[in-house]
C-alpha angles and dihedrals in degrees: 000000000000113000120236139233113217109217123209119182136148137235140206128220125286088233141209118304114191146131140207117235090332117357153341135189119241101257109256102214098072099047135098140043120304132185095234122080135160126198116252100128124214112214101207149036136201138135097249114205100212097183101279098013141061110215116202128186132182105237130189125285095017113131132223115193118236103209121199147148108264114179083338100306124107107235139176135231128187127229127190131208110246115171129016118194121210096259089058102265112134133187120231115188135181150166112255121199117252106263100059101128128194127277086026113155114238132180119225112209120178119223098038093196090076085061119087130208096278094052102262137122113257114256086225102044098101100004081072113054132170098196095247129135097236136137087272088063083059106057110170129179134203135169131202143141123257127244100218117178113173107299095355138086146188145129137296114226117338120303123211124220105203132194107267091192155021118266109207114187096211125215110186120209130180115248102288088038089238098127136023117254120210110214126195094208139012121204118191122193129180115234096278088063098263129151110248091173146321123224120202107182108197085245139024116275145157100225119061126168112211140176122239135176123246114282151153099200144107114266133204114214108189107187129189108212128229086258095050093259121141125231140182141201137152143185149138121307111198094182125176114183113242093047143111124217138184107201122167112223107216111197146207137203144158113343101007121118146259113213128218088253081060090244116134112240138166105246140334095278085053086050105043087044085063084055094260147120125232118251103176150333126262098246099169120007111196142088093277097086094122092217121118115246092009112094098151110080142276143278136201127213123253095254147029123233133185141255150115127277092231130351083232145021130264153090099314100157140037100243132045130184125202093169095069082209097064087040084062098041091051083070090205129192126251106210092046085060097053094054116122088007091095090117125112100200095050104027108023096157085052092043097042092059098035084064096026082231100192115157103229125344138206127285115279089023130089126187093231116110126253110279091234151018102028141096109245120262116295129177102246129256112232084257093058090048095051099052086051100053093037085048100053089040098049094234135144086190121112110250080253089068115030119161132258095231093052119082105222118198093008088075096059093046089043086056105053082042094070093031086056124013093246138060139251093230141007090203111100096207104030133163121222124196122245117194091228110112126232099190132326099296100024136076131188118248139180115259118206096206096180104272093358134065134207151159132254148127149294148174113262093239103061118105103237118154123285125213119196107216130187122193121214 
């Protein structure tokens, strides 16, 4: 049998981590490993949230890993905490392996339990949150060498665990920030579309406390709702670690505005509050937007506006779909499908949403797209339309079948109406225009039919509605 080296080494506090309005960083003074220690021990451990500050203290019996090269492979030992004086020192102590030599370098990472076997941290560890305040939400890092002497261990110098990450103590809000909105996941993503983390509370809440990295950036949080609803909101994260922040997540969903500032708000009066017009209504939040770069949802303009889908008939696209259900599977782009159709005289339904020419507009709202943060205008594929229309009816029908208690095309007036104080149409049963080609010289469009919606087609040279559309 191997023999075995016993390590004693002590510990200061995990201190206060707290902030004033915003922010403020843990004090360095009172932080790291020391070699003194006396016993006082402190029963208990958690990370308190006293109103602006976090307060952390090490407790007995919690565990920090001690990570090092032994015969070439990176290994982890645990150490408990085994003593905790009333000033904050604890003691950690541990059985090394024989073969630990002096001078060796060693890793210190605090809560062992985000370390795995070989000595890393787990992957998961803070990709997957459940928005609770616990010891994972406070990784903290130190190196150091280690004093062996025979059978006995401990460290050279102090050495100081510091902070690897922010810790936000989320409130989430709906749009306009009036009422407090439980939600059953958080997804946060960075501005290329990658995960950052994912918190999943146990149940649904509306405050979640969650660790990020440091980072000046804009982030993307996309929330489900405790009734199975999905919401959206971004800004700009400016994390240092170390820090604790307070930040209110006001969210959008289906229905809700982007203002012409690209900001998400409830309704016209919330965004012109903010000093604002509105652009356009959320119409499908989710990944399956087909365009390019915007993975977040659609929106639709305020108002229809007439015009043919060509002056002429004729092979206009690539593709064409005389089964509506491959037209839908091809998940098309929008926008793709509008290239080289930016010509009033040839193509006025294409041209008239690529520049949401609508003639006037209702008060608090412009036809100008957001400033930021969205594709431009495009005249929808049948695909896109028919996310839009499913989605504000909530509906996993096709367009082809859509069902008698739902109210078509009412629901998506009915939206805008309430996004906006007007309406897209005043037409009960109209039919709006898709880019998405039936034949040569036919396209599919969305027909209105009372209480009931479908697809069908139509000659290029008829004069249906057409509804400029951005995705984000």
């Amino acid at each position: 049998m191997k023999a075995k080296i016993f390590l004693a080494i002590a510990a200061v506090a995990l201190l206060a981590m707290g902030c004033s309005e915003k922010s403020e960083t843990v004090p360095e003074t009172t932080k790291g490993i020391t070699f003194k220690a006396t016993v006082n021990p402190a029963k208990t451990k958690a990370l308190t949230d006293n109103g602006s500050t976090l307060q952390a203290t090490w407790g007995e019996n919690e565990t920090i890993a001690l990570v090092y090269i032994l015969e070439d492979d990176m290994v982890k030992t645990t150490a408990t905490i085994t003593e905790v004086s009333s000033g904050g020192t604890a003691t950690i102590t541990a059985t090394l392996p024989n073969g630990v030599i002096d001078q060796q370098s060693v890793t210190l990472i605090y809560p062992a339990s985000l370390v795995n076997s070989s000595g890393n941290i787990i992957p998961t560890a803070t990709s997957e949150q459940d928005g609770t305040l616990s010891p994972e939400r406070d990784l903290r890092v130190g190196y150091g060498t280690f004093a062996v002497e025979g059978t006995t261990a401990s460290l050279n110098g102090g050495v100081s665990m510091d902070t690897q990450h922010a810790i936000c103590k989320f409130s989430i809000k709906d749009a306009d920030g009036a009422n407090d909105l439980s939600v059953s996941s958080l997804i946060i993503k960075d501005v290329n579309d990658n995960i950052v983390t994912t918190v999943t509370p146990a149940t649904p809440t509306n405050i979640l406390y969650v660790t990020l990295p440091p980072t000046t950036a804009t982030l993307w949080f996309e929330a489900t709702s405790s009734d199975g609803k999905p919401y959206i909101a971004k800004g700009t994260a400016n994390l240092s670690t170390g820090m604790f922040y307070r930040p209110t997540l006001k969210m959008a969903t289906i229905g809700n505005a982007i203002g012409a500032n690209g900001k998400f708000y409830k309704n016209k009066t919330d965004a012109q509050a903010a000093g604002t017009l509105v652009s356009a209504v959320i119409t499908y939040l989710g990944s399956e937007t087909a365009e390019a770069g915007f993975t977040h949802g659609l929106a639709v303009a305020t108002r229809v506006v007439n015009g043919q889908w060509a002056s002429a008939s004729g092979t206009h696209n690539t593709n064409r779909y005389t089964n509506f259900a491959d037209a839908l599977a091809a998940k098309e782009s929008g926008s793709a499908l509008s290239a080289g159709k930016d010509n009033e005289t040839n193509f006025p339904a294409f041209y008239n949403a690529l520049h949401n020419n609508i003639s006037s507009v209702t008060s608090g709202c412009t036809k100008a797209l957001p400033s930021s943060g969205t594709s431009g205008w495009f005249l929808p594929s049948a695909y896109q339309m028919n996310l839009i229309v499913k989605t504000v009816n909530n509906s996993s029908a096709n367009l082809t079948e859509m069902p008698n208690n739902t109210l078509g095309f009412s629901r998506l007036n009915n939206a805008v109406i309430n996004a906006t104080g007007s309406y897209l149409t005043s037409a009960s049963t109209p039919t709006i225009t898709t880019s998405t080609e039936y034949s040569a010289d036919n396209y599919w469009q969305y027909y209105a039919t009372g209480s009931n919606g479908q697809a069908k087609s139509a000659p290029k040279t008829n004069f249906p509605y057409s509804l400029a559309v951005l995705a984000f």
